[in-house]
C-alpha positions as CSV (number, residue, x, y, z in Angstrom):
1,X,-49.0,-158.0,-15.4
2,X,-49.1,-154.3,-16.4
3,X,-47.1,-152.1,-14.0
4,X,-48.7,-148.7,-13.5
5,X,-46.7,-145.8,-15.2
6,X,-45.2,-143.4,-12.1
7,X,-46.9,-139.6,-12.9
8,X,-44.6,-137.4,-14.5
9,X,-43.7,-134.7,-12.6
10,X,-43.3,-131.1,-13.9
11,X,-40.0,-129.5,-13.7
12,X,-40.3,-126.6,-10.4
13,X,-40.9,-123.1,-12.0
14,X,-38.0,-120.6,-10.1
15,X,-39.1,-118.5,-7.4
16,X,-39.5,-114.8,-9.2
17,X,-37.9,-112.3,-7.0
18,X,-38.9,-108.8,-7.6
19,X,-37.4,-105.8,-7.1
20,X,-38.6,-102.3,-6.3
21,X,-36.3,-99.2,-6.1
22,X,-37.9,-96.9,-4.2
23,X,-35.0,-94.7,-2.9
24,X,-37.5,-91.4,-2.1
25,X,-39.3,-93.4,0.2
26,X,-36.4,-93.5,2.1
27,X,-36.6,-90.1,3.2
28,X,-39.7,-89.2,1.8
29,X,-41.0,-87.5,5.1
30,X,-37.8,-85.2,4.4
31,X,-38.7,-84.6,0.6
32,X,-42.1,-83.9,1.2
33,X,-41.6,-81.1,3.4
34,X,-39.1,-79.2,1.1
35,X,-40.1,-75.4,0.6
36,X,-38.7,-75.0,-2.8
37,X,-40.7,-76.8,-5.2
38,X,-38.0,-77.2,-8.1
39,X,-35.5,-78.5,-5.7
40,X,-38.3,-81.1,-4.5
41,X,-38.9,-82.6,-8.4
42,X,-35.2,-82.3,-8.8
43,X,-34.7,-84.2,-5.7
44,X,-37.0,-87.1,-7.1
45,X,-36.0,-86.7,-10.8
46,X,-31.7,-87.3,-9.5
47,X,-33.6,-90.1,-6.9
48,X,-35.3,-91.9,-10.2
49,X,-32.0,-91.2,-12.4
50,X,-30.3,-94.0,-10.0
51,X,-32.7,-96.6,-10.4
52,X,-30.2,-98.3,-13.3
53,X,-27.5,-98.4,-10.7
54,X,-29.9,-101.0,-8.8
55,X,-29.8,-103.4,-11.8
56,X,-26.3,-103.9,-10.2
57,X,-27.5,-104.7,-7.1
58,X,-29.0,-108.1,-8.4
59,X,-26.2,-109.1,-10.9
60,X,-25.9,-112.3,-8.7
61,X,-29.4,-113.0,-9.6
62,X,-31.5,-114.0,-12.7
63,X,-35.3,-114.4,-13.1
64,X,-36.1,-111.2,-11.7
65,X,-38.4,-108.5,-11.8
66,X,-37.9,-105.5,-11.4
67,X,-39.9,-102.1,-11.0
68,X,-38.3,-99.1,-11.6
69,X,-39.8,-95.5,-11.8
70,X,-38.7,-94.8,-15.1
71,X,-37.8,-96.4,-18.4
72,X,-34.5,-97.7,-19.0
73,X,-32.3,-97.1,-22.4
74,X,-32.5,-99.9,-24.2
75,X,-28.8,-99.8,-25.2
76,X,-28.2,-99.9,-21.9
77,X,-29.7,-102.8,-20.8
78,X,-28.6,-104.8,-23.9
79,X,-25.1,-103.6,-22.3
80,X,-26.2,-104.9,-18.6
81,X,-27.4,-108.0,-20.3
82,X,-24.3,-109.1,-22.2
83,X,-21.9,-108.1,-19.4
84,X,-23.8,-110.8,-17.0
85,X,-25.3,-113.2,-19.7
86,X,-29.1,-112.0,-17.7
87,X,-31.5,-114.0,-19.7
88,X,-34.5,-113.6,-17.6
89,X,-35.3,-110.3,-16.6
90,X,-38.0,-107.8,-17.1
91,X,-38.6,-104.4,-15.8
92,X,-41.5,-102.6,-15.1
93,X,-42.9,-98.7,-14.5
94,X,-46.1,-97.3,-13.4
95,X,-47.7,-95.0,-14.9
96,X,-48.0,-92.5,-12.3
97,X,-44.6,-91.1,-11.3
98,X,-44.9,-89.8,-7.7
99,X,-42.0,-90.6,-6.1
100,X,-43.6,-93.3,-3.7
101,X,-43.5,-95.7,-5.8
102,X,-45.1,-98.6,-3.8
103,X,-48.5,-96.4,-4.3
104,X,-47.9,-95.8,-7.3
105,X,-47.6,-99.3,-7.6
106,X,-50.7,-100.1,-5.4
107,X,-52.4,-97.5,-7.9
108,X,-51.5,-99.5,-11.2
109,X,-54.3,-102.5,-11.9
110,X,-51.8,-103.7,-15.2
111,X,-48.5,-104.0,-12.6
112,X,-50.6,-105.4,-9.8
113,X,-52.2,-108.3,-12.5
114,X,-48.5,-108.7,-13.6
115,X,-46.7,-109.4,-9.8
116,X,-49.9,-112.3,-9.1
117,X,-48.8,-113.5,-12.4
118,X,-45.3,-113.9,-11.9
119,X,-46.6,-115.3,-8.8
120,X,-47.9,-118.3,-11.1
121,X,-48.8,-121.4,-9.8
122,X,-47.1,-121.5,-6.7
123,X,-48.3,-117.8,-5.2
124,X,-45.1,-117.5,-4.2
125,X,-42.6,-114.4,-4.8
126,X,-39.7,-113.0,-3.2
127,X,-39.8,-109.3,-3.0
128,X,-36.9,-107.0,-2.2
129,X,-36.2,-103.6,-2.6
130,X,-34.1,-100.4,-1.7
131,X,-35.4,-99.6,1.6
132,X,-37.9,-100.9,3.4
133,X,-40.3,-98.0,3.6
134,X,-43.4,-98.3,5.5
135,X,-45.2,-97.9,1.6
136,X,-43.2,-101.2,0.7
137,X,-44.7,-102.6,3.9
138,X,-48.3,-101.8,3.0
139,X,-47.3,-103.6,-0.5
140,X,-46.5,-105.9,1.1
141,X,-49.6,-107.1,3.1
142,X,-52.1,-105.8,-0.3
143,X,-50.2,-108.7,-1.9
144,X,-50.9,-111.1,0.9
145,X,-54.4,-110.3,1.2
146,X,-54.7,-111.4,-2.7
147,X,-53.2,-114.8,-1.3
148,X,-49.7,-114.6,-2.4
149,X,-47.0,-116.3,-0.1
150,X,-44.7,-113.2,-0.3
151,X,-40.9,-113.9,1.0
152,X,-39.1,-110.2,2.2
153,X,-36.0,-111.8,2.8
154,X,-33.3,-108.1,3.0
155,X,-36.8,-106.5,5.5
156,X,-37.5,-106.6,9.0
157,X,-41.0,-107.9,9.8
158,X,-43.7,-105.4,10.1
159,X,-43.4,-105.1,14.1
160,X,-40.2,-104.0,14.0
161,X,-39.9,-101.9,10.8
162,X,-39.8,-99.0,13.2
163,X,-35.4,-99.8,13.2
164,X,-35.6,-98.4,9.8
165,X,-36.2,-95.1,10.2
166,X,-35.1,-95.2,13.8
167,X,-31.7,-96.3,13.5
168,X,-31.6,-95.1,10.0
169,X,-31.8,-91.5,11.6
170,X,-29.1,-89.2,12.9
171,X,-30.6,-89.0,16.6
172,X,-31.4,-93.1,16.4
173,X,-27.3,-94.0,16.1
174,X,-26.3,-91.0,18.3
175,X,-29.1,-92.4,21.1
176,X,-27.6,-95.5,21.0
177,X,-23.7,-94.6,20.7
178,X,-25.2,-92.3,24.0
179,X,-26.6,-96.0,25.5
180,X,-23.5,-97.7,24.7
181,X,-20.5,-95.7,26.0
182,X,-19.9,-97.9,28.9
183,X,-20.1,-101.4,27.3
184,X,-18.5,-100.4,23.5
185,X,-16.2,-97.5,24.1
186,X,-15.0,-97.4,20.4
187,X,-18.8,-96.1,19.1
188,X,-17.7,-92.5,19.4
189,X,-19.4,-89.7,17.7
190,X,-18.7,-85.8,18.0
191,X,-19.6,-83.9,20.7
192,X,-23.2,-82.9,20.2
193,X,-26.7,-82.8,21.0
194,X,-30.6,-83.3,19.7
195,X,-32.9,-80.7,19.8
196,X,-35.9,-79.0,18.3
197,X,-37.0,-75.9,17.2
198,X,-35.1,-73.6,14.8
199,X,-34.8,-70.8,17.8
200,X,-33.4,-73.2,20.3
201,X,-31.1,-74.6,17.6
202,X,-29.8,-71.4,16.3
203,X,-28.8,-70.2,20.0
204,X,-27.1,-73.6,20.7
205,X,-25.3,-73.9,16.8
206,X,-24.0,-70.2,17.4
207,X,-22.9,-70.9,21.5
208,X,-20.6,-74.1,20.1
209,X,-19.4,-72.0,16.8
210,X,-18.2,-68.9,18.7
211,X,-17.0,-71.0,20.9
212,X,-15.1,-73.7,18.7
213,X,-15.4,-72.1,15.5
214,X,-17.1,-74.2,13.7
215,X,-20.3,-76.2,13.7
216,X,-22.5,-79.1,12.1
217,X,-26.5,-78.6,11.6
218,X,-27.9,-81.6,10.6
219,X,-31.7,-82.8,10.0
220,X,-32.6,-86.3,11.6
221,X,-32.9,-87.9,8.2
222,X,-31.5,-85.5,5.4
223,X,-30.4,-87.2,1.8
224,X,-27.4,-86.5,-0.8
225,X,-25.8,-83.4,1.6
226,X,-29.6,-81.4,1.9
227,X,-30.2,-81.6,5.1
228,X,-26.7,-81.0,6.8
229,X,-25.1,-77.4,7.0
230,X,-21.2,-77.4,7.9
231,X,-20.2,-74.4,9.3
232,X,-16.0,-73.8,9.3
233,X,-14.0,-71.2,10.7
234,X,-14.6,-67.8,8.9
235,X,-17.9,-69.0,7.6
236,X,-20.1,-67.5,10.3
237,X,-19.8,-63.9,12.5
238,X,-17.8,-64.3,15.1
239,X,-19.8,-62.2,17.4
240,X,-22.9,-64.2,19.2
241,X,-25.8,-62.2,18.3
242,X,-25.0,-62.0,15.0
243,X,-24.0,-65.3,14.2
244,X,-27.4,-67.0,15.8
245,X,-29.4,-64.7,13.2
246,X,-27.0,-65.7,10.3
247,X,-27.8,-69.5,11.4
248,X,-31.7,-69.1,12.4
249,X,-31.8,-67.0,8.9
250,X,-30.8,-70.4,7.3
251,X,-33.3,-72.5,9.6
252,X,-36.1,-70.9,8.5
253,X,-35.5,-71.6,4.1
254,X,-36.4,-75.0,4.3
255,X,-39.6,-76.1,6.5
256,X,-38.2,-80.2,7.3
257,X,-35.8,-77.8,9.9
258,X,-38.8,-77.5,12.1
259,X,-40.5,-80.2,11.6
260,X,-38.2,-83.2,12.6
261,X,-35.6,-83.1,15.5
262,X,-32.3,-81.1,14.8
263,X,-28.5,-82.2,15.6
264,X,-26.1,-79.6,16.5
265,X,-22.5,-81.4,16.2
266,X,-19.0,-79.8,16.7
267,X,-17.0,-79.6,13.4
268,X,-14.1,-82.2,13.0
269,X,-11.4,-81.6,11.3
270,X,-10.6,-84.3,8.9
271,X,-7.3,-86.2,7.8
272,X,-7.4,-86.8,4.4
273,X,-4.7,-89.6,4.4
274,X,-7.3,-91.9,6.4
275,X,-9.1,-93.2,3.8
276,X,-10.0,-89.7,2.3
277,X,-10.4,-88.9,5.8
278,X,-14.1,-90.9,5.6
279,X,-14.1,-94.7,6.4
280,X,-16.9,-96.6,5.7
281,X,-17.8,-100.5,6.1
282,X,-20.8,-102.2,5.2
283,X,-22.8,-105.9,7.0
284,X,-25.9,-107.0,5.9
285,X,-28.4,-108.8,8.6
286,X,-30.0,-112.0,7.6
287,X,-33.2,-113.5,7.9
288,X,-32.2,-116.1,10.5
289,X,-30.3,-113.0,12.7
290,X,-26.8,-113.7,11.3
291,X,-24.7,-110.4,11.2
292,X,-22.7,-110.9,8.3
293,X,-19.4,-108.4,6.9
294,X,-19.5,-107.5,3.6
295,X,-16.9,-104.8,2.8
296,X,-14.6,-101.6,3.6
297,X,-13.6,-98.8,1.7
298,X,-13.0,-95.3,2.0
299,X,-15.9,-92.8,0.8
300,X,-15.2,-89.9,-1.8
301,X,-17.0,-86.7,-0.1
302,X,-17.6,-83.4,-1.6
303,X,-18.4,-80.2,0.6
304,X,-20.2,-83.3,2.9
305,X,-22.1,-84.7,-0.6
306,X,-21.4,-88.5,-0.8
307,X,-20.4,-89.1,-4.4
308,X,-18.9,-92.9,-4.4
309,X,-15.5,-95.0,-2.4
310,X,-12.5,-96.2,-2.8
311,X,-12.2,-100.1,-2.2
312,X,-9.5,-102.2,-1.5
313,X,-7.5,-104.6,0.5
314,X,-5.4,-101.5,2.0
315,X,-7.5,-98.5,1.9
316,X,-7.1,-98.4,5.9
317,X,-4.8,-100.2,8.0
318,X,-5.2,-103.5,9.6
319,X,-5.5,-101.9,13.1
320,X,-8.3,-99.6,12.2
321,X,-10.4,-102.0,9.9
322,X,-10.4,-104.1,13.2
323,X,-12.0,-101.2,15.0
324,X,-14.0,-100.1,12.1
325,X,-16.0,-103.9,12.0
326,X,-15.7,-104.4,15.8
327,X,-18.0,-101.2,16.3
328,X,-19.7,-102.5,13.3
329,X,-20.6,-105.7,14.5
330,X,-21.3,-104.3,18.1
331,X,-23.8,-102.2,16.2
332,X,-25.2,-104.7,14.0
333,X,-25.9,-106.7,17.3
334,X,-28.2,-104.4,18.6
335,X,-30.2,-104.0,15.4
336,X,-30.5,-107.9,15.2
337,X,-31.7,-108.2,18.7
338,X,-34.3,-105.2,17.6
339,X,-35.7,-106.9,15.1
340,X,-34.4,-105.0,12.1
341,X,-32.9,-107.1,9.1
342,X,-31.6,-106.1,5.9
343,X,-28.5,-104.6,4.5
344,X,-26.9,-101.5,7.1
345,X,-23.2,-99.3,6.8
346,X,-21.4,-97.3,9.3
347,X,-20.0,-94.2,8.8
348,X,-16.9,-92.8,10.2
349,X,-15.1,-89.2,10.0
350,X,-11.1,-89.6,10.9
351,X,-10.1,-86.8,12.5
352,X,-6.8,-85.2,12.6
353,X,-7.1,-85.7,16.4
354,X,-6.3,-89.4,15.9
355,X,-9.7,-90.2,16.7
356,X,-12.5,-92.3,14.5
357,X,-15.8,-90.6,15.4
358,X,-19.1,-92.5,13.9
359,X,-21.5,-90.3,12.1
360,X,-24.4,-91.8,11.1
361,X,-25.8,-95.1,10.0
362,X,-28.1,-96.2,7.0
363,X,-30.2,-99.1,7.6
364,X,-30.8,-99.9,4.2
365,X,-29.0,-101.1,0.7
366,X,-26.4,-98.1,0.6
367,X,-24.2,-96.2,-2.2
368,X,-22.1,-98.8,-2.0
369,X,-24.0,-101.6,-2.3
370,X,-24.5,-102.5,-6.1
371,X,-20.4,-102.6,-6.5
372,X,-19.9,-104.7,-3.6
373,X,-22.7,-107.5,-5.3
374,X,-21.2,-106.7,-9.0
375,X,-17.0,-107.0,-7.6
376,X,-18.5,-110.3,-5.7
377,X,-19.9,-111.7,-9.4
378,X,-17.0,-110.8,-11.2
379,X,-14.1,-111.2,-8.4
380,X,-15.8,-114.0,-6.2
381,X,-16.0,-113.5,-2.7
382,X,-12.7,-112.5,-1.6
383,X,-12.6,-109.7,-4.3
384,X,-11.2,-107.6,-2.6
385,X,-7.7,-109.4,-2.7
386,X,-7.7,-109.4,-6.9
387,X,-8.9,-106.5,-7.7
388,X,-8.9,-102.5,-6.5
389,X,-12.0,-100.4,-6.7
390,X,-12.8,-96.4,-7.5
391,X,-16.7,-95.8,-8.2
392,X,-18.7,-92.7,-8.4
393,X,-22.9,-92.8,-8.8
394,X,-23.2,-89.3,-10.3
395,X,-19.9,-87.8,-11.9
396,X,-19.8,-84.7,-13.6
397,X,-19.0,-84.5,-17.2
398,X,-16.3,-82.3,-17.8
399,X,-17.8,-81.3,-21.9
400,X,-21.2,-81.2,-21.5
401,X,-22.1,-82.9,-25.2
402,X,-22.9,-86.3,-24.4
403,X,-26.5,-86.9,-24.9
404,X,-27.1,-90.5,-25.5
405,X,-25.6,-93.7,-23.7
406,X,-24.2,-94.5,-27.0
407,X,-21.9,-92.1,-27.1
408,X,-20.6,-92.0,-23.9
409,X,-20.0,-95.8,-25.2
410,X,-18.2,-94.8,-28.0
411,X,-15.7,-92.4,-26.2
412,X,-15.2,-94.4,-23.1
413,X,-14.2,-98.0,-25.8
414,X,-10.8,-97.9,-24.8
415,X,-11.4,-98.4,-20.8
416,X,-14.5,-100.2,-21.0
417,X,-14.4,-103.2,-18.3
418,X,-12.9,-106.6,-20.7
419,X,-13.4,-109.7,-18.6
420,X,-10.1,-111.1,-19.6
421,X,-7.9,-108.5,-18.2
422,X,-10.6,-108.0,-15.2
423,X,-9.7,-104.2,-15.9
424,X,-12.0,-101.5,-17.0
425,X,-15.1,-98.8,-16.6
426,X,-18.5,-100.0,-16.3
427,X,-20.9,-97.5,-16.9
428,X,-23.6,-98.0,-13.8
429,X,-26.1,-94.9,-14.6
430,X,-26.5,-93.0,-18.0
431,X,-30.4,-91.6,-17.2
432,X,-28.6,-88.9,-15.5
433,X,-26.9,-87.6,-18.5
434,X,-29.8,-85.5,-19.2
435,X,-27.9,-83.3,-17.0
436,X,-24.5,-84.2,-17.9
437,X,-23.9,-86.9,-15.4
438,X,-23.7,-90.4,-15.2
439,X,-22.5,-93.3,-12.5
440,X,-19.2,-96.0,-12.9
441,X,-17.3,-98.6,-11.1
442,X,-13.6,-99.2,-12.4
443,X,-11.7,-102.0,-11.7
444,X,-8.1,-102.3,-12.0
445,X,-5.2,-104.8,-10.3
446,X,-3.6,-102.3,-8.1
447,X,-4.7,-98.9,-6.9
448,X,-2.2,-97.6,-9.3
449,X,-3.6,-98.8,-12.0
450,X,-7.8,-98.1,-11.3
451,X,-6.7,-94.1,-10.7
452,X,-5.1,-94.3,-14.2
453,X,-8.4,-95.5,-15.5
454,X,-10.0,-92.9,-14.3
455,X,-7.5,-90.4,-15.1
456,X,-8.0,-91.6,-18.8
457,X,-11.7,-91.6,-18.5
458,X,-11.6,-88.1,-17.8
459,X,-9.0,-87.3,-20.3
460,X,-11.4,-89.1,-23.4
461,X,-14.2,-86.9,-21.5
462,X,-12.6,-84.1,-21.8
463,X,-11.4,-84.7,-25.3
């Protein structure tokens, strides 16, 4: 008796994640409402120039897709591919270049065809991204409606995407550091205030700087240093009347100042021997609510301009990292129970006062984030016991006669990351070098050791 022949069964096609950088969306409200209309395109064009840095952020991942707002060197993604054997990934770029991406995406009939395709038979794709802007959102459910299963597993759901922007804002994390004095005393940030209005904020910016001579201005939800004025001693008349029209004088150059709320801080002074004087720790919130720790590190500031960290196993001591990630899990709590999910930092100032003031909070993939998943794939999970970390997204090239990535390769051979000394540069971001910048992590065993890499990097730079 014949038996009947069992059906073959077709080997499971990968899930295709996508991913979309879309860093302006982030603070596109912000951008949009700039007054100067170079700084604005600049602001997009240094935005886009970091999009390469985010092909770090998935080099835990293969079959991906990702969707950047500009082309990407070819040398340098034959260098990205070779240094994580990536076999399966492809990028694409709209044609429009607006700086919202997700409409530009939503405006592109050849990308749109592509993501139900890479959908294929299942109608199923994971899709991640930067931030999780409310354009991403509206992506989101245009993809849906074509009757894709769409996964969004580093986003909050649609209801409570407001934590993005809320908590992501400087008067979200000081409202609820306000909320939480009594039951986490350690959330501490500097003595200040919300307000709106440039005339209400100049009179209360020049009150605290006469009086403590010195004083913060920030905009709710500024990016890269615009959006934040520090104001030290001698930087400002001393004399009231005087010193409110030298600030409202400011206020009134850029339009964002009177169109979102304004916080008026008191200026800290900062010890530099605390972890460059500007802690920093990073969780990331799962789909199922779990607040999970990621990393530490100290962040490498310039006139209040974030420009990369320091990581490592002893950037700060024991006794403060135990504060820094209690106050970070506290806070991570209460964005869980809100509803938001996704990758979140804290930021701290240490004072010379002894005190550890927060600052602000980004709920989103961070600065940081792409070294912390590339350390992870190279040094496993407890990287941060084998190996010590400098990295900077945008460094300034001493000679300014570096035009292509290939060059930069050339001078920089002798430091270039080799996996079997787990030592080296590796060049995150050369689109920038347009204007004689580009981005880097170095590794090296001891701290020692990663400062001398970067002392040498600068050296072939400059030679």
């Amino acid at each position: 008796m014949d038996t009947e022949e069992p059906p073959l069964s077709l080997p499971k096609l990968p899930e295709t994640t996508v991913y979309i950088f879309n860093l302006s969306e982030d603070v596109w409200p912000f951008i949009s409402a700039m007054s100067d209309a170079k700084a604005k395109l600049f602001e997009i064009k240094e935005n886009a120039d970091l999009c390469e840095r985010d092909l770090f952020s998935c080099a835990d991942e293969d079959n991906i897709l990702y969707i950047f707002p500009q082309q990407i060197d070819e040398s340098f993604l034959r260098y990205y591919t070779e240094l994580f054997g990536k076999r399966n990934i492809r990028i694409l770029v709209p044609q429009k270049h607006s700086g919202v991406i997700c409409e530009d995406i939503l405006d592109d009939d050849d990308i749109m065809r592509e993501l139900v395709n890479a959908a294929n038979g299942s109608k199923r794709l994971v899709l991640t991204s930067y931030t999780t802007s409310q354009q991403f959102i509206n992506l989101v459910e245009e993809l849906r409606g074509k009757g894709l299963q769409i996964s969004t597993p580093d986003a909050p759901e649609e209801e409570d995407s407001w934590t993005v922007n809320f908590y992501g804002s400087k008067s979200g994390i000081r409202q609820l550091a306000a909320l939480s004095r009594m039951e986490e005393p350690d959330l501490i940030m500097p003595q200040g205030l919300i307000c709106t209005g440039i005339v209400d904020a100049a009179k209360i910016a020049a009150t605290k700087y006469v009086k403590e001579h010195g004083v913060v201005i920030k905009t709710n939800k500024g990016h890269s240093g615009a959006g934040v004025l520090l104001f030290d001693e001698g930087d400002l008349p001393n004399e009231y009347p005087v010193c409110e029209q030298a600030i409202l004088d400011v206020l009134k150059k850029d339009a964002y100042w009177n169109m979102f709320p304004i916080i008026i801080e008191s200026f800290v002074s900062v010890n530099p021997a605390v972890a460059g004087g500007f802690p920093n720790v990073e969780f990331q919130i799962l789909k199922n609510g779990r607040v999970e720790y990621l990393y530490y590190g100290g962040m490498r500031v310039t006139q209040g301009v974030f420009k990369g960290m320091e990581i490592g196993n002893d950037v700060v001591s024991d006794q403060l990292l135990a504060r820094m990630t209690d106050t970070g899990f506290y806070i991570g709590e209460k964005y869980r129970a809100a509803g938001y999910r996704g990758y979140f930092d804290v930021d701290f100032i240490a004072a010379k006062n002894g005190q550890l003031y927060v600052t602000e909070s980004n709920a989103r993939r961070t600065g940081g984030t792409h070294v912390y998943v590339t350390a992870k794939k190279l040094f496993g999970e407890d990287f941060l016991y084998h190996t010590y970390i400098l990295f900077n997204n945008l460094f300034e090239v001493p000679k300014k006669n570096i035009k292509s990535f290939e060059c930069l390769q050339e001078i920089l051979t002798p430091i270039l990351f080799n996996k079997d000394s787990g030592e080296g540069l590796i060049v995150t971001c050369e689109s920038a070098l347009a204007t004689n910048r580009f981005g880097y992590i170095i590794f090296g065993a001891t701290r020692r050791r990663a400062f001398e890499i970067e002392a040498k990097m600068e050296q072939l730079l400059r030679a």
